[in-house]
C-alpha positions as CSV (number, residue, x, y, z in Angstrom):
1,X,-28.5,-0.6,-12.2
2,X,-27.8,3.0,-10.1
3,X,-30.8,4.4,-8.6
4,X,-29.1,7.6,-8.8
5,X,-30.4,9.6,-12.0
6,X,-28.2,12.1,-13.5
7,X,-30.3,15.1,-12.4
8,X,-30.0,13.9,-8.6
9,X,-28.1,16.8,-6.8
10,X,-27.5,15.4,-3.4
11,X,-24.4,14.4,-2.1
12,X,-24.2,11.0,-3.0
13,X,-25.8,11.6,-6.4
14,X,-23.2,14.3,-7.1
15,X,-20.3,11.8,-6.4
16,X,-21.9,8.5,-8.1
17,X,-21.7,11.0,-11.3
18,X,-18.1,12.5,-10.6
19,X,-16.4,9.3,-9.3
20,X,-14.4,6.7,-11.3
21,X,-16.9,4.1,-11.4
22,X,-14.7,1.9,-13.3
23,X,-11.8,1.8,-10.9
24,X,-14.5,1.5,-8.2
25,X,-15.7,-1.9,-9.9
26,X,-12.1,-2.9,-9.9
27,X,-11.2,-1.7,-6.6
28,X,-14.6,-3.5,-5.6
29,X,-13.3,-6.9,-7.2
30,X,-9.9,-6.5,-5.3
31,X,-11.9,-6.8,-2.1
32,X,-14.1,-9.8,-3.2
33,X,-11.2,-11.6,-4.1
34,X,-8.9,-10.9,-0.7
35,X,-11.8,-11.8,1.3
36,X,-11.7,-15.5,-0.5
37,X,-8.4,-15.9,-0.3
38,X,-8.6,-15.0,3.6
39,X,-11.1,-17.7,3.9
40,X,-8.6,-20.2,1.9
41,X,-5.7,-19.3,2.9
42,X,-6.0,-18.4,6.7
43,X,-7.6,-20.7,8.6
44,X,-4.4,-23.0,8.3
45,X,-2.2,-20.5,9.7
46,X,-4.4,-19.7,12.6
47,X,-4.5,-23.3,13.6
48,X,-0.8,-23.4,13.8
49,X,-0.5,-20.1,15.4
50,X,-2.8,-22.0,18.5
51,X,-6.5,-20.1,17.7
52,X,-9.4,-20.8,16.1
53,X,-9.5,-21.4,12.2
54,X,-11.7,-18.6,12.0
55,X,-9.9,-16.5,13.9
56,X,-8.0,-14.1,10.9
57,X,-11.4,-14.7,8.9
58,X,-13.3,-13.1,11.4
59,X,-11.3,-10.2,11.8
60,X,-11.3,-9.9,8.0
61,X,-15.3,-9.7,8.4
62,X,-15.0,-7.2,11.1
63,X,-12.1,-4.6,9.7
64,X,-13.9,-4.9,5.9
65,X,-17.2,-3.0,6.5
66,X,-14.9,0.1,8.2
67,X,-12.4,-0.1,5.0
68,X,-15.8,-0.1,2.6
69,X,-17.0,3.3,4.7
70,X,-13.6,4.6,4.6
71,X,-13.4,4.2,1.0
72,X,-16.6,6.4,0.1
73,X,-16.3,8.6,2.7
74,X,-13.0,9.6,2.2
75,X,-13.6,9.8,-1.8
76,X,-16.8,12.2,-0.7
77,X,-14.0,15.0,0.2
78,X,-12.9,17.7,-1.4
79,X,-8.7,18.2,-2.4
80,X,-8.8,20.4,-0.1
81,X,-10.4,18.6,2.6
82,X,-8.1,15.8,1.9
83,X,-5.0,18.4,2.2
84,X,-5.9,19.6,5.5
85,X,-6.8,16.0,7.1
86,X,-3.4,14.4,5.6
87,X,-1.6,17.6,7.4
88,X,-2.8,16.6,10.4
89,X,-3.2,12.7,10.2
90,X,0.8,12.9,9.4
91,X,1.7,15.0,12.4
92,X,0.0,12.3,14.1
93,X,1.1,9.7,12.8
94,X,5.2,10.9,13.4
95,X,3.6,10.8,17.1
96,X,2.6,7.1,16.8
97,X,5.9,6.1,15.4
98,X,7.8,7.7,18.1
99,X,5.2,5.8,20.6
100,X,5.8,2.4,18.8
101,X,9.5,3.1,19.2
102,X,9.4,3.6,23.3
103,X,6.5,0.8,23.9
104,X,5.4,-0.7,20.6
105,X,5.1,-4.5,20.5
106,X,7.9,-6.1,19.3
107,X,7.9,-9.6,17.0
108,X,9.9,-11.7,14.3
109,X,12.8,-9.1,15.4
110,X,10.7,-5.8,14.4
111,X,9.1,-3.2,16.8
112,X,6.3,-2.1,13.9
113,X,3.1,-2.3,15.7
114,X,1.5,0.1,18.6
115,X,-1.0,-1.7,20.8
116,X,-4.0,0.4,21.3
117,X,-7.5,-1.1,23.5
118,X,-6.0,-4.6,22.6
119,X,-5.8,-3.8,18.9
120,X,-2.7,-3.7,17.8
121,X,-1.8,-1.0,15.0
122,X,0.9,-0.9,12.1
123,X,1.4,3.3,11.9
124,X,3.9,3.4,9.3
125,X,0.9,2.2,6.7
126,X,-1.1,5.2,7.7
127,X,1.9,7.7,7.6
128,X,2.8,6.2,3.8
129,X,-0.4,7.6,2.1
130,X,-0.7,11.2,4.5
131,X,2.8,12.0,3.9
132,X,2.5,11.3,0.0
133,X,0.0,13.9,0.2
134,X,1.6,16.8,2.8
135,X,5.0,16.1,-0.1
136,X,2.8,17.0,-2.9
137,X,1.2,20.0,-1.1
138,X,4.8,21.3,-0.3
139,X,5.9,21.3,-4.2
140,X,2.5,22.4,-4.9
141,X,3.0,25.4,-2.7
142,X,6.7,25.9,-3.2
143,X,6.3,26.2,-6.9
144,X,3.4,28.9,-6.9
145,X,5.3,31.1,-3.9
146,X,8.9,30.7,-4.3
147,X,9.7,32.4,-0.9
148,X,8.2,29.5,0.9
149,X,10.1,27.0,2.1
150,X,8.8,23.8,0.8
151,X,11.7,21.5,-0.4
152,X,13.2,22.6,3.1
153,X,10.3,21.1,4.6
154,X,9.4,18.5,2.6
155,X,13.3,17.3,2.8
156,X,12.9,17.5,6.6
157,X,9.8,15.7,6.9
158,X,11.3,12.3,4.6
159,X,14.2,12.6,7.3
160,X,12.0,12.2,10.6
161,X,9.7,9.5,8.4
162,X,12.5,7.4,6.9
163,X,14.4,7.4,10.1
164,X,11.8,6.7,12.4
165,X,10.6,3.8,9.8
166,X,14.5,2.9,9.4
167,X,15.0,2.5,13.4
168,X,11.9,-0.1,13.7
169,X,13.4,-1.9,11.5
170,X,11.4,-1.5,8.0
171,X,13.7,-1.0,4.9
172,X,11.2,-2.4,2.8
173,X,8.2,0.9,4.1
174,X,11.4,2.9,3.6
175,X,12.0,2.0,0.1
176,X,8.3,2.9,-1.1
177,X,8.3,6.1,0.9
178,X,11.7,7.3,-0.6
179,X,10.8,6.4,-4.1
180,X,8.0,8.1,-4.4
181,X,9.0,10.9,-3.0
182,X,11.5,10.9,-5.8
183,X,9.0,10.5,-8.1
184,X,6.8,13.4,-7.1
185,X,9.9,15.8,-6.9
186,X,10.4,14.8,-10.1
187,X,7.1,15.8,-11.6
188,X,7.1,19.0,-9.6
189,X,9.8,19.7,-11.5
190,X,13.2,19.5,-9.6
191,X,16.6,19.8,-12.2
192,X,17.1,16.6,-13.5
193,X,20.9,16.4,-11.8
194,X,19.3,16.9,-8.1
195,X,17.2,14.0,-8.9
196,X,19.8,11.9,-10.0
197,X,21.6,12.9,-7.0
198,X,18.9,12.1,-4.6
199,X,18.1,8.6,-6.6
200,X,22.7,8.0,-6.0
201,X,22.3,8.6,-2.7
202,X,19.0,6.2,-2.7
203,X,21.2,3.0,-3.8
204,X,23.7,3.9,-1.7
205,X,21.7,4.1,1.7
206,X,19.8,0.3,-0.2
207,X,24.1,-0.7,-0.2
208,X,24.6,0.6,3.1
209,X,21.5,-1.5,4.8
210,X,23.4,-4.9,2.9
211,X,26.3,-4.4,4.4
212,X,25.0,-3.2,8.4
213,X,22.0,-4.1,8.5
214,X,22.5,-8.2,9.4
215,X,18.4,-9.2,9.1
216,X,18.7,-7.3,5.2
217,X,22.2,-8.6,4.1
218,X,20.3,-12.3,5.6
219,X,17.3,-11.9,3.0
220,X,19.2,-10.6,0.3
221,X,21.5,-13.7,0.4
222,X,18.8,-16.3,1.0
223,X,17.5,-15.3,-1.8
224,X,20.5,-15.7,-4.5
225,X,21.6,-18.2,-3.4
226,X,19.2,-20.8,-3.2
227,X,21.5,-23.6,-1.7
228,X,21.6,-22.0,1.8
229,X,18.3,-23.0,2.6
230,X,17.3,-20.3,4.0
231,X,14.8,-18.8,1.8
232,X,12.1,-21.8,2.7
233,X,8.8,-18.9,2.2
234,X,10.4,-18.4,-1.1
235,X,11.2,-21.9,-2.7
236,X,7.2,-22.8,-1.3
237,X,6.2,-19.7,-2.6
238,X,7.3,-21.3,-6.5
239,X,6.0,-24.6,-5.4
240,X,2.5,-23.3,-5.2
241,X,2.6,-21.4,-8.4
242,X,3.8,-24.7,-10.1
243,X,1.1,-26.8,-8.2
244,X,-1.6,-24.4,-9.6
245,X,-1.2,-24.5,-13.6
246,X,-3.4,-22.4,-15.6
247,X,-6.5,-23.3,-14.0
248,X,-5.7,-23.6,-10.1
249,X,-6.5,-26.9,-7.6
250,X,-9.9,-25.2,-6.5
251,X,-10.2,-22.7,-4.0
252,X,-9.5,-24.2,-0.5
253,X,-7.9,-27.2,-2.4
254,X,-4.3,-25.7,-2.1
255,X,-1.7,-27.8,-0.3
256,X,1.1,-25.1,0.1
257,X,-0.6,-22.9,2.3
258,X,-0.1,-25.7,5.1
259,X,3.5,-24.7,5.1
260,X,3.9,-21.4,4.8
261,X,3.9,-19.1,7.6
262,X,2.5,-15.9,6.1
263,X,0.2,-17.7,3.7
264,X,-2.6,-15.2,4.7
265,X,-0.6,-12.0,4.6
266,X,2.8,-11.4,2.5
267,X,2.8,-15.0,0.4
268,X,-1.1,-14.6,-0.3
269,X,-0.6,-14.3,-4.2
270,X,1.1,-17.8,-4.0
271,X,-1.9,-18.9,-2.7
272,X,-4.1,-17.4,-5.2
273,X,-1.4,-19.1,-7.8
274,X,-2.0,-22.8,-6.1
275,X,-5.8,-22.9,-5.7
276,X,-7.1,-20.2,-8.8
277,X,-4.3,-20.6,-11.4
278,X,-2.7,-18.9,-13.6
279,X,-5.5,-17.1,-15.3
280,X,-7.0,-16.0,-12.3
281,X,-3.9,-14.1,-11.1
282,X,-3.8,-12.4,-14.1
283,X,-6.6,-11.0,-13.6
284,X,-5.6,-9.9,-10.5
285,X,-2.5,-8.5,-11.5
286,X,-4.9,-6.9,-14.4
287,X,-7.1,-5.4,-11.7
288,X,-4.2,-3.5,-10.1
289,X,-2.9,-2.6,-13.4
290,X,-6.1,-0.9,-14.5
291,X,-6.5,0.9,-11.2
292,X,-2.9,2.7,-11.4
293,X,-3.2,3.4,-15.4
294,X,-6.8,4.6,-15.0
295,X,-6.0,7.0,-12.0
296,X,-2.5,8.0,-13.8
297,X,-4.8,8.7,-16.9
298,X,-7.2,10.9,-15.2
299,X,-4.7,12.7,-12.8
300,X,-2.8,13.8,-16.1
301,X,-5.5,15.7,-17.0
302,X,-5.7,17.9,-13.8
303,X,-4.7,21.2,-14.2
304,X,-4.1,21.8,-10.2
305,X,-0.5,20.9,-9.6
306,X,-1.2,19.8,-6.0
307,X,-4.2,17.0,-6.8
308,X,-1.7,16.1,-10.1
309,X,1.2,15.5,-7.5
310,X,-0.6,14.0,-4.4
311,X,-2.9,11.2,-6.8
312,X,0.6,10.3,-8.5
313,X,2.2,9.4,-5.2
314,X,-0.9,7.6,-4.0
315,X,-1.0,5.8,-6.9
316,X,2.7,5.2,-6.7
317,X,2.7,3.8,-3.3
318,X,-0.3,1.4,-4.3
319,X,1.6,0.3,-7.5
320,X,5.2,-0.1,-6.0
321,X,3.4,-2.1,-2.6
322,X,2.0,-4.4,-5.2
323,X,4.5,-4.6,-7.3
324,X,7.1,-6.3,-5.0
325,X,4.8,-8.0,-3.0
326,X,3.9,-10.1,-6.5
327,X,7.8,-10.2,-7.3
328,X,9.0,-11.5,-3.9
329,X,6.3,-14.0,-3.6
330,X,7.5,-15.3,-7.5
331,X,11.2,-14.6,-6.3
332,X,12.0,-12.1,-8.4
333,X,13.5,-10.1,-5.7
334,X,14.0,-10.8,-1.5
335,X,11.2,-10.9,0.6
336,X,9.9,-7.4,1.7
337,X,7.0,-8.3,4.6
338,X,4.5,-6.1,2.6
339,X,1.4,-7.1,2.1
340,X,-0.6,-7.0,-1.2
341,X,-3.1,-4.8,-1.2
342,X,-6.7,-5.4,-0.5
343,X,-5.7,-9.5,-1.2
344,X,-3.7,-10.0,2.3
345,X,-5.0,-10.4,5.8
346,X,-4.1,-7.5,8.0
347,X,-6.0,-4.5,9.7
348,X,-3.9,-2.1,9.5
349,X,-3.1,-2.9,5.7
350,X,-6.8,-2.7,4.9
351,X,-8.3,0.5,6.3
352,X,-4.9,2.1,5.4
353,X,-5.0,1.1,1.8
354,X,-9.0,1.9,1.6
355,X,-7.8,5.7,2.8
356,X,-5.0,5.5,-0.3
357,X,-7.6,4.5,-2.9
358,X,-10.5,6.5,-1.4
359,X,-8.5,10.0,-1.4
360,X,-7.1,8.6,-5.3
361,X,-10.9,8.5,-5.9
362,X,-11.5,11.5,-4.4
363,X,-8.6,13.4,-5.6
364,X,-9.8,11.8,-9.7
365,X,-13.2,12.8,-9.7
366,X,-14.3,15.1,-11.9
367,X,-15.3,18.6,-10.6
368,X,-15.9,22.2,-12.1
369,X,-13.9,24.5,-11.6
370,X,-15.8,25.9,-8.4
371,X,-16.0,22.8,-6.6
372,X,-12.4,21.4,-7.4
373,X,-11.2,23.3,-4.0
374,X,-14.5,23.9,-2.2
């Protein structure tokens, strides 16, 4: 029961009665559940990685409190508020990417991650969500003054992102940025051919990484055809989900986990396949479902063009990230190295995903007219 009444005018009274409580309960179970799985499914990992078995839990514990703050403070702001912050959060972020290129940590081949005070930090997760929302206010603007130059810049900015992403190497970051972007041009309201255009020239630079890209053309083989042995994550991946039946071996009880390297981060839902079952990850594919309908629902019924576009792409990037994590880990398509949001181990994943879904909050609550901006 809320101890907030519904004549309670201060700040946190106002938002408890403006926010979408029911995709707060859902995002809310998201986080209940990755926090079990990180104390199933980690602990194994970390022993064969040489630290403690508590050692990803831990961090879990540490990085979860600062993603729960994020989350309401972040849905406490206003569209504009969460305009100007993205603006500037993006610039910064193109900074950190350029860093990670010169001196970011380099592993499994990748140079993705910026050390900073002996935390190390994943930028292109932070640059996703900002730059979702600097596109939409660039349509936004460009379609209520038609002298300024916002395809221009918005075309511009997806350059510098997708090549600085491209360079690390991260085709799979690329892919979600591009999309989306796609998508929200679309629903600003591009002709129909230009989009088409854009989407050709899409699969062609996805046909172009298969054929020069070694480590992409590597995946995408492993994974049809399964005789080359070299899609191992993969064929363990299927193993747990048909180890875990309808009801799952227990939590904790799962064998698979032993064996698979990113058990903890970009296999977790194989996990939650082995040792909850079948019925349990449908409900967790039912909890993701429910957020992006729900916030789709209540963005279509904005009648500001720039909060319609910018909750579209967040939701869009929070869909399509879980969307192939759940289909590479069940093999439906090569693996990606994305994480699944909220469920998988990872800092950077976790407060950058809590900004997504705190700014779709805060971007879906329901305002008057005189506050919608203020």
């Amino acid at each position: 029961m809320t101890t907030f009444s519904r004549t309670d005018t201060s700040v946190l009274g106002n938002w408890w009665w403006t926010v979408d409580r029911w995709s707060l309960a859902a995002i809310v179970a998201l986080i209940a559940f990755g926090t079990m799985l990180t104390l199933a499914s980690s602990p194994a990992v970390a022993l064969k990685m040489g630290y403690d078995s508590l050692h990803f839990v831990t961090r879990h514990l540490i990085f979860l409190p600062f993603a729960a703050i994020g989350i309401i403070f972040v849905s406490l702001l206003t569209p504009t508020q969460i305009r100007r912050y993205s603006v500037l959060a993006f610039l910064f972020c193109i900074l950190g990417l350029a860093l990670t290129l010169l001196i970011g940590k380099e592993a499994g081949g990748a140079q993705r991650w910026l050390s900073i005070a002996g935390q190390t930090l994943q930028v292109t997760e932070f640059a996703k969500p900002t730059f979702a929302v600097v596109t939409a206010w660039l349509f936004a603007e460009k379609i209520k003054d038609k002298t300024f130059p916002g395809y221009a810049l918005a075309i511009i900015s997806l350059g510098i992102l997708i090549s600085l992403v491209l360079i690390q190497p991260d085709l799979g970051q690329s892919f979600v940025i591009g999309t989306v972007w796609m998508a929200q041009l679309c629903l600003a309201g591009l002709p129909i051919w230009i989009v088409a255009s854009l989407f050709g020239l899409g699969i062609a630079g996805l046909f172009s990484a298969y054929l020069f890209m070694d480590h992409v053309q590597r995946r995408i083989n492993g994974w049809y055809d399964a005789s080359s042995g070299s899609n191992y994550q993969g064929e363990r991946s299927l193993d747990a989900f048909a180890n875990g039946g309808l009801f799952g071996r227990g939590p904790g009880e799962g064998t698979v986990k032993n064996s698979l390297p990113d058990a903890h981060a970009d296999m977790v839902f194989a996990v939650a396949g082995e040792e909850l079952g079948l019925i349990i990850a449908l409900i967790i594919v039912f909890l993701f479902a429910f957020i992006v309908l729900r916030g789709l629902i209540r963005a279509m019924g904005e009648d500001d063009l720039f909060t319609l576009l910018a909750a579209c792409g967040l939701l869009g990037q929070f869909g399509l990230q879980t969307l192939i994590n759940m289909a590479s880990s069940l093999q439906l398509m090569p693996a990606k190295g994305m994480t699944l949001p909220f469920i998988s181990y990872g800092g950077s994943s976790l407060l950058a995903i809590a900004l997504s879904v705190g700014m779709i909050l805060s971007l879906t609550r329901r305002r008057s007219g005189k506050a919608r901006n203020g």
